[in-house]
C-alpha positions in Angstrom: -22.7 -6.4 6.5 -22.3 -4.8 3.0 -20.6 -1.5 3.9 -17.2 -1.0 4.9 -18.6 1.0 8.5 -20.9 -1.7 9.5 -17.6 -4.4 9.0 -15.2 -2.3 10.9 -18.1 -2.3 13.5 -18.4 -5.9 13.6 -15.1 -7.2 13.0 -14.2 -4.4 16.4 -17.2 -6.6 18.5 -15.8 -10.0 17.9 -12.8 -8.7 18.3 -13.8 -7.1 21.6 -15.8 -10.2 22.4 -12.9 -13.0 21.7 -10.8 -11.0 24.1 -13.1 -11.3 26.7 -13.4 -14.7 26.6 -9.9 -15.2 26.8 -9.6 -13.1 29.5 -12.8 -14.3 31.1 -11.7 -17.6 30.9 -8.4 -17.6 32.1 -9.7 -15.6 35.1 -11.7 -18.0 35.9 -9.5 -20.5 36.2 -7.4 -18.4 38.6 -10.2 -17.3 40.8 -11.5 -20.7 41.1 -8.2 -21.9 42.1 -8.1 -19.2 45.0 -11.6 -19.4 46.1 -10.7 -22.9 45.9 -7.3 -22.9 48.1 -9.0 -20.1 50.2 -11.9 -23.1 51.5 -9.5 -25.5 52.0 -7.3 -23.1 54.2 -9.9 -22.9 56.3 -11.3 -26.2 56.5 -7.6 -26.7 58.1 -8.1 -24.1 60.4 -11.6 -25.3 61.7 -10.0 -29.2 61.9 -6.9 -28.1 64.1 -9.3 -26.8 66.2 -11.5 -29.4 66.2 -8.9 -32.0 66.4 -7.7 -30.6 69.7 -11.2 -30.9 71.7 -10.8 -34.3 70.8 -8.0 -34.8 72.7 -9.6 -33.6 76.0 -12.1 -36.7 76.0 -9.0 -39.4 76.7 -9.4 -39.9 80.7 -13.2 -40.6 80.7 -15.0 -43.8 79.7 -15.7 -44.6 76.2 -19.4 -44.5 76.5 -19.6 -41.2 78.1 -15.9 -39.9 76.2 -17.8 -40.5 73.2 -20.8 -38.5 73.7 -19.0 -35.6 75.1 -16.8 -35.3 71.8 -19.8 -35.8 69.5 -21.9 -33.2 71.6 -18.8 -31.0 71.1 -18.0 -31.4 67.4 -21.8 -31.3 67.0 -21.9 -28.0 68.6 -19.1 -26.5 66.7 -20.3 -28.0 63.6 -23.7 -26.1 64.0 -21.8 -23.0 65.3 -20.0 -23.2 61.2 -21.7 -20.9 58.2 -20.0 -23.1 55.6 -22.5 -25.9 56.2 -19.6 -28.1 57.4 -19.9 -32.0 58.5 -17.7 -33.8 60.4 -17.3 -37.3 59.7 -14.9 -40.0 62.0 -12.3 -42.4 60.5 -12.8 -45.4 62.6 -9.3 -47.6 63.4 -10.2 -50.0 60.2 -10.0 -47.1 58.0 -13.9 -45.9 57.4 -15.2 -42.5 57.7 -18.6 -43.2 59.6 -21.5 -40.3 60.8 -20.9 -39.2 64.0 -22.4 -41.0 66.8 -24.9 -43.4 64.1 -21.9 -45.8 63.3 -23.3 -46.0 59.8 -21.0 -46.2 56.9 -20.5 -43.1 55.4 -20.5 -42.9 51.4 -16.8 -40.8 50.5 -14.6 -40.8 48.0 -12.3 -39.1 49.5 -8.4 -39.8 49.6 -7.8 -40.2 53.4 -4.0 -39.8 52.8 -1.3 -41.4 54.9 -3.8 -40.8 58.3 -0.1 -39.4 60.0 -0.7 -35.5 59.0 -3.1 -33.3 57.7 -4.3 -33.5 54.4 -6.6 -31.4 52.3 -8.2 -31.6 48.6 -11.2 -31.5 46.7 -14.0 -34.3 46.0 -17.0 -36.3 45.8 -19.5 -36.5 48.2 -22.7 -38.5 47.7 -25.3 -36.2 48.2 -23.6 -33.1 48.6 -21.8 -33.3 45.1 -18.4 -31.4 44.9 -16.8 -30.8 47.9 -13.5 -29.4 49.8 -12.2 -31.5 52.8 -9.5 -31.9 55.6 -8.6 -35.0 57.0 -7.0 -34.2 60.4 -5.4 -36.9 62.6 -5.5 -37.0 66.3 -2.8 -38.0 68.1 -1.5 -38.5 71.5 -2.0 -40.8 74.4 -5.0 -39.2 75.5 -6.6 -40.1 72.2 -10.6 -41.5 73.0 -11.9 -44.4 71.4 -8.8 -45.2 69.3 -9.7 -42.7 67.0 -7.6 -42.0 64.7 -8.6 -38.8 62.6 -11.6 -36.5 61.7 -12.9 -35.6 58.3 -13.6 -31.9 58.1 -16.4 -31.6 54.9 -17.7 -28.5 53.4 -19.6 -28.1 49.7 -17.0 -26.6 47.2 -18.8 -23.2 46.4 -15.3 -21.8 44.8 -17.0 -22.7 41.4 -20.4 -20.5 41.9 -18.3 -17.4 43.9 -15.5 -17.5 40.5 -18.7 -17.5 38.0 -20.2 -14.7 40.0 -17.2 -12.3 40.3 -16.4 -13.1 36.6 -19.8 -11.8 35.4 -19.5 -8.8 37.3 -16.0 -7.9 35.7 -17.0 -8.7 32.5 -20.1 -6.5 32.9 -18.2 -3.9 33.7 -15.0 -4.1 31.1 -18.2 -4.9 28.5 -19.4 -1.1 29.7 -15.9 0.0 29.4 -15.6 -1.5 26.1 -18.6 -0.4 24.6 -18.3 3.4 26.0 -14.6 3.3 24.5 -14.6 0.8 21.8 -18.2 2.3 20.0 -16.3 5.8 19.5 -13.0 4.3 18.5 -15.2 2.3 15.9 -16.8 5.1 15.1 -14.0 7.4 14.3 -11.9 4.3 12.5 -14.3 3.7 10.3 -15.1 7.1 9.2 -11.4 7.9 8.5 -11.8 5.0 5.8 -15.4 5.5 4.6 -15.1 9.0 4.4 -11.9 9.5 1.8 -13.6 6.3 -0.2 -16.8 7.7 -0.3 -14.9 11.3 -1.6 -13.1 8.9 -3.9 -15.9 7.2 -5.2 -18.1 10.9 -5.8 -14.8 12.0 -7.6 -14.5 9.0 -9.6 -18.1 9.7 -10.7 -16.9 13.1 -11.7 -14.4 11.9 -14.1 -16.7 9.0 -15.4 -19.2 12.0 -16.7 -16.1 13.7 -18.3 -15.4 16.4 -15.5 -12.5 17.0 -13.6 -13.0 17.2 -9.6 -10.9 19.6 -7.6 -7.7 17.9 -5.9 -9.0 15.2 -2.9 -7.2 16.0 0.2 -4.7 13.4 1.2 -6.3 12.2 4.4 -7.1 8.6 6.6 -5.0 6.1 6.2 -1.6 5.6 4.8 -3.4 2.7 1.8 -6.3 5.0 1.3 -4.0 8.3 1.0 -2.0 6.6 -0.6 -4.9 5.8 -3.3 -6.2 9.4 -2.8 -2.7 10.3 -4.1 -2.8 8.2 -7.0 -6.3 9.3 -7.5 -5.1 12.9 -7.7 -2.4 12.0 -10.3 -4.5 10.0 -12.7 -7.0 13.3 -12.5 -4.4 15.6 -13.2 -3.2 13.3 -16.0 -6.7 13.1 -17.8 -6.8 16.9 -17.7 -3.7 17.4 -19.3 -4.9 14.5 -21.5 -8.3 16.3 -22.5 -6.2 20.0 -22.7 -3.6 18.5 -25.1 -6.7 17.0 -26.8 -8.1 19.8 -27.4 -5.1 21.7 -28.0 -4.7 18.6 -30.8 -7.8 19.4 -32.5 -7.5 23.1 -32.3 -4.1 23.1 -33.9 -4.8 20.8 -36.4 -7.8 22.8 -37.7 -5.5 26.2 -37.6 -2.6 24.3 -39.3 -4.7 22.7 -42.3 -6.8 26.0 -42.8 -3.6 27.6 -44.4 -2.6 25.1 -47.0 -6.3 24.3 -48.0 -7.0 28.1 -48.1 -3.9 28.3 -50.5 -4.7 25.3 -52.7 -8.3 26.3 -53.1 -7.3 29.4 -53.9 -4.6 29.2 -56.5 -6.9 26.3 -58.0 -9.8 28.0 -58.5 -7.4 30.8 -60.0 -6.5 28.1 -62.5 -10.1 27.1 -63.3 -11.5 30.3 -63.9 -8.2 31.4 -66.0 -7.3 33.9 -63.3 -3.8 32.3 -63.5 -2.3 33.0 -66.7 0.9 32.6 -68.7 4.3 32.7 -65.7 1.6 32.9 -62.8 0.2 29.1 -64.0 3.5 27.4 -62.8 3.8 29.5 -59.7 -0.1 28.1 -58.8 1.5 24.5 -59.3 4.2 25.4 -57.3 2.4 26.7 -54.1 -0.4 23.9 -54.4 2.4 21.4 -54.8 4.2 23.2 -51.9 1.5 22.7 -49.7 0.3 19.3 -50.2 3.7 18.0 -49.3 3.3 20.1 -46.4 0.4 18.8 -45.1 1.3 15.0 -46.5 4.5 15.7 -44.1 2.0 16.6 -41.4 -0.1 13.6 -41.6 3.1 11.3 -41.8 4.2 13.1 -38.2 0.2 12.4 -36.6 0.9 8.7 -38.2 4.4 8.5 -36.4 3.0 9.6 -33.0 0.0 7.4 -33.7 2.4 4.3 -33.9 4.5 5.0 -30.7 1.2 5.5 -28.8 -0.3 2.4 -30.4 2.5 0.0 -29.8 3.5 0.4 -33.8 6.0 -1.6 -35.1 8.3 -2.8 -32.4 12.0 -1.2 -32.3 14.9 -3.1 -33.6 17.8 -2.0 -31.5 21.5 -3.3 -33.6 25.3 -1.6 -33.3 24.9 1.1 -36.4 27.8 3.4 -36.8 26.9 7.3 -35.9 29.5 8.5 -38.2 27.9 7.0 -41.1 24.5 7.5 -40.2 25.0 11.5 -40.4 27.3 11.2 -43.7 25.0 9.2 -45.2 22.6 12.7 -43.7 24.7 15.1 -45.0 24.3 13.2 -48.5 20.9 13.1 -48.5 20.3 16.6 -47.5 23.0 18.2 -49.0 21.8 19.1 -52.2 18.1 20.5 -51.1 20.4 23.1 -48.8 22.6 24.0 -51.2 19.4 24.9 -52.9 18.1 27.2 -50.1 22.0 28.5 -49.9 22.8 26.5 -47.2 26.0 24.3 -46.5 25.8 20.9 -44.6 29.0 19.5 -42.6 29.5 16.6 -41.0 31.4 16.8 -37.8 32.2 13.2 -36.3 35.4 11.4 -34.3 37.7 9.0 -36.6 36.4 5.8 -37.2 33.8 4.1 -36.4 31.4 5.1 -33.5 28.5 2.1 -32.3 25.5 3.5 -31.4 22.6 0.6 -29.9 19.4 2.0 -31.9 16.9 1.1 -34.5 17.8 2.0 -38.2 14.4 3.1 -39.0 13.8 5.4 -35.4 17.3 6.7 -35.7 16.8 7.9 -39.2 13.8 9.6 -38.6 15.4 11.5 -35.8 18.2 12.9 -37.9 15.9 13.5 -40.7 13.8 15.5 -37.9 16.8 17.4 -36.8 18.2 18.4 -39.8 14.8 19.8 -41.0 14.6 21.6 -38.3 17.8 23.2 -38.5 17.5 24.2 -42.1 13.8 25.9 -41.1 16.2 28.3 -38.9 19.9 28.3 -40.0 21.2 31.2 -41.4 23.7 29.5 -43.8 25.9 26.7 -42.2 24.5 23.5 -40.6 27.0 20.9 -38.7 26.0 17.3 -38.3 27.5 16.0 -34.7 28.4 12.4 -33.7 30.4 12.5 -30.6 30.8 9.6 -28.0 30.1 10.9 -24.5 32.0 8.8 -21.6 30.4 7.8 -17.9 33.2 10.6 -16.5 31.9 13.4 -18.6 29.4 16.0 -17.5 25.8 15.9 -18.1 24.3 16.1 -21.9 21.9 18.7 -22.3 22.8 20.5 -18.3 22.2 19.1 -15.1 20.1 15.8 -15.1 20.6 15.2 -18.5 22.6 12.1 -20.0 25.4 11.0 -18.0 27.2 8.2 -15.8 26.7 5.3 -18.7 28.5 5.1 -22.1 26.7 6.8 -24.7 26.7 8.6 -28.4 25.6 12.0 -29.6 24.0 12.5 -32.6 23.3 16.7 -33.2 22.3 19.0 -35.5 24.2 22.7 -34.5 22.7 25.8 -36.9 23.8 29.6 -36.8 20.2 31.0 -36.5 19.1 33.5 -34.3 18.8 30.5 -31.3 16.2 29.8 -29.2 15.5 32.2 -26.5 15.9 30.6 -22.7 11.7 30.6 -21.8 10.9 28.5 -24.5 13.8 26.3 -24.5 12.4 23.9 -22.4 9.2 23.1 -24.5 10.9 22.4 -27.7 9.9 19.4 -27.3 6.3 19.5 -26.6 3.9 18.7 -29.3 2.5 21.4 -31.4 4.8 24.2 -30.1 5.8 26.3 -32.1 8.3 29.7 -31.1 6.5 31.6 -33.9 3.3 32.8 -32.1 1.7 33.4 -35.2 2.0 29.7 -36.8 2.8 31.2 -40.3 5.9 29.0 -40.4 6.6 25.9 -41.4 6.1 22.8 -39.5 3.2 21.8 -37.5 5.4 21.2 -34.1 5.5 17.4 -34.2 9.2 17.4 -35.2 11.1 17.6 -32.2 8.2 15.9 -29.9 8.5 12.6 -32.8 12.7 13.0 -31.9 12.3 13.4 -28.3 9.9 9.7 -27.9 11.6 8.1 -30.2 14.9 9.0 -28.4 13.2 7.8 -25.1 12.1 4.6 -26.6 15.5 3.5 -27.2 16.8 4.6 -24.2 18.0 7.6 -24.7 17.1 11.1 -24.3 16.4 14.8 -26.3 18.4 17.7 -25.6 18.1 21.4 -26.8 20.9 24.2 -26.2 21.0 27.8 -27.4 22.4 30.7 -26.8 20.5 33.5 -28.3 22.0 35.0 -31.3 24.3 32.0 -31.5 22.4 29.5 -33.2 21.0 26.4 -31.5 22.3 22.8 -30.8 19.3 20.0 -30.7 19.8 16.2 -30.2 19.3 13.0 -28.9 22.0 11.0 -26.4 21.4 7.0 -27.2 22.9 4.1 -25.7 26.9 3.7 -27.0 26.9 0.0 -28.4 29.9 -2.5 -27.5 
């Protein structure tokens, strides 16, 4: 059987059939027994009766005494359905025919020849058989004799095997009119969300997306169905952002190449002249570092998706790590008219977290901050204990020992229904996509923050300015 249906099918017949063999089997036994105690009851029955017409014979001669008992027995033997024979146990202990004297051939346990005593045996000739030995006692006792063998063939055997096969015919009916539906319905509640599973799966394979399976059959194979329907849904969103990827990409690199082109073709055909040749240089220069700075951010997400180079996690001091910002920064705000503060407790604060990652993040943060501050931006490094409340609202950061690092500005903020995709990649709040950026900023912080163990937040409140960063693991 190749197909999950025709398995169910058989594995439910042997099944069915095992079970009946046990059952068979064991009644058997039992009715054998019964048939078997049943006979023997009998046999009893018929030799109590027997043994007293004996006992009338004891006042006549032996001659004549003995032909009226073996005429009796004789006659009641004939009068029997269960084709019973009488045999005699003579005074030396052997079971002889009635009236002929001979030697009878038993193997038969006469038992103690004082009361009566019944079992099963060997006859030769009539094979199997169930017997009574029945002693006759009294004074008036003819001939000497001393008890009477009651024999009948042991059927118990045959009348078992035949009200066996008659059960079992009908609980094999039974079986087949219940089980063949049950089968039938079992193996179509597996077969049938597999075989949906398996068209779907052909669906995807051809680069299609299937509607949502229902969730049906059994616990394993909804269970699969489930997972089934996940993994779908994640390839769509998987094909949408890689579309959206390509789409963006192509809107964000038509701007800079339309502006390079442009102002270099002005300076080839002399359009630019005299103060316009350094403002040419300026804008093509402008815009080549902005798309080098895009193609370092595709690189950086490239990395983390690819395995990259493995993080480094060692006890760096937060404090540091945003003066050593605030430095670095400093003078290309104060160029924009911009002022850079560093906001951080006294001493040192250990922070678990990879130089390299870290850096980027803060370099991330403060870029974006200076693309929307109005004049003032505040570098944060705060330690946040297990007793304070959530970082970045409820379900954020909290119940472990951990170390801010933020970037507050005093922009316009972010307003509250975009806040929560900040960090997705390539969003942008300008709808237009005039601004700087490509949108990789804050989706590189937020993975990068997540690879350490930590997490992104993003807090604003409109008109207010905005307060983005990342919650990493406090070190000992």
């Amino acid at each position: 059987m190749r197909t999950l249906r025709g398995r169910i099918a058989l594995t439910l017949i042997l099944f069915g059939l095992a079970t009946l063999l046990a059952v068979g089997g064991s009644l058997f036994v039992g009715l054998r027994d019964l048939y078997r105690d049943e006979a023997s009851a009998r046999l009893a029955d018929t030799a109590a009766l027997f043994a007293s017409s004996a006992r009338r014979f004891g006042g006549r001669g032996e001659r004549a005494g003995l032909a009226d008992l073996i005429a009796e027995l004789r006659e009641l033997a004939a009068d029997s359905s269960d084709d019973l024979r009488i045999y005699v146990v003579s005074p030396d202990g052997d079971a002889r025919e009635l009236g002929t004297g001979d030697r009878a051939v038993l193997t038969l346990d006469m038992g103690d020849g004082r009361t009566l005593y019944r079992d099963t045996g060997t006859v030769e000739g009539m094979g199997t058989v169930a017997y009574a030995v029945q002693p006759i006692a009294g004074e008036r006792t003819p001939l000497g004799l001393q008890s009477l063998v009651f024999v009948r063939p042991d059927d118990s055997t045959a009348r078992a095997l035949d009200d066996l096969l008659r059960a079992l015919a009908i609980a094999a009916i039974v079986l087949l009119l219940i089980g063949a539906p049950l089968a039938l319905w079992l193996s179509r509640s597996v077969s049938r969300p597999l075989a949906r599973l398996a068209a779907a799966t052909g669906i995807v394979a051809r680069g299609d997306i299937p509607v949502e399976l229902p969730v049906t059959g059994p616990e394993e194979v909804a269970e699969a169905t489930a997972a089934f329907n996940a993994m779908a849904s994640e390839v769509a969103r998987g094909r949408e952002a890689q579309r959206q990827l390509v789409a963006d990409l192509r809107h964000d690199l038509r701007t800079p190449l339309t502006v390079i082109g442009g102002f270099a073709e002005a300076l080839r055909d002399g359009t630019a002249q005299g103060p316009g040749i350094p403002r040419a240089a300026d804008l093509i220069a402008g815009e080549t570092a902005r798309m080098e700075t895009m193609l370092g951010d595709l690189g950086a997400l490239a990395d983390m998706e690819g395995g990259g180079r493995p993080l480094e996690p060692v006890a760096l001091d937060a404090g540091a790590l945003m003066r050593e910002a605030a430095a670095r920064f400093g003078p290309t705000a104060s160029a924009r008219g911009q002022q850079v503060t560093v906001q951080s407790t006294a001493g040192p604060l250990p922070v678990l977290a990879d130089a390299r990652a870290t850096d980027r993040i803060i370099a991330n943060l403060v870029a974006n901050a200076m693309a929307h501050t109005r004049s003032h931006i505040w570098l944060e490094a705060v330690p946040v204990a297990p007793t304070d409340p959530p970082v970045g609202g409820p379900g954020g950061w909290a119940g472990r020992p951990g170390v801010v690092l933020a970037v507050r500005d005093d922009g316009p903020g972010i307003p509250a229904e975009i806040l929560p995709r900040v960090f997705d990649r390539f969003f942008r709040g300008d709808p237009s996509r005039t601004g700087p950026g490509a949108g990789l900023g804050l989706s590189i912080v937020a993975e990068l923050a997540v690879a350490q163990g930590g997490r992104a937040f993003a807090e604003s409140r409109p008109g207010d300015g905005a307060r983005v960063g990342v919650v990493l693991p406090a070190a000992d």
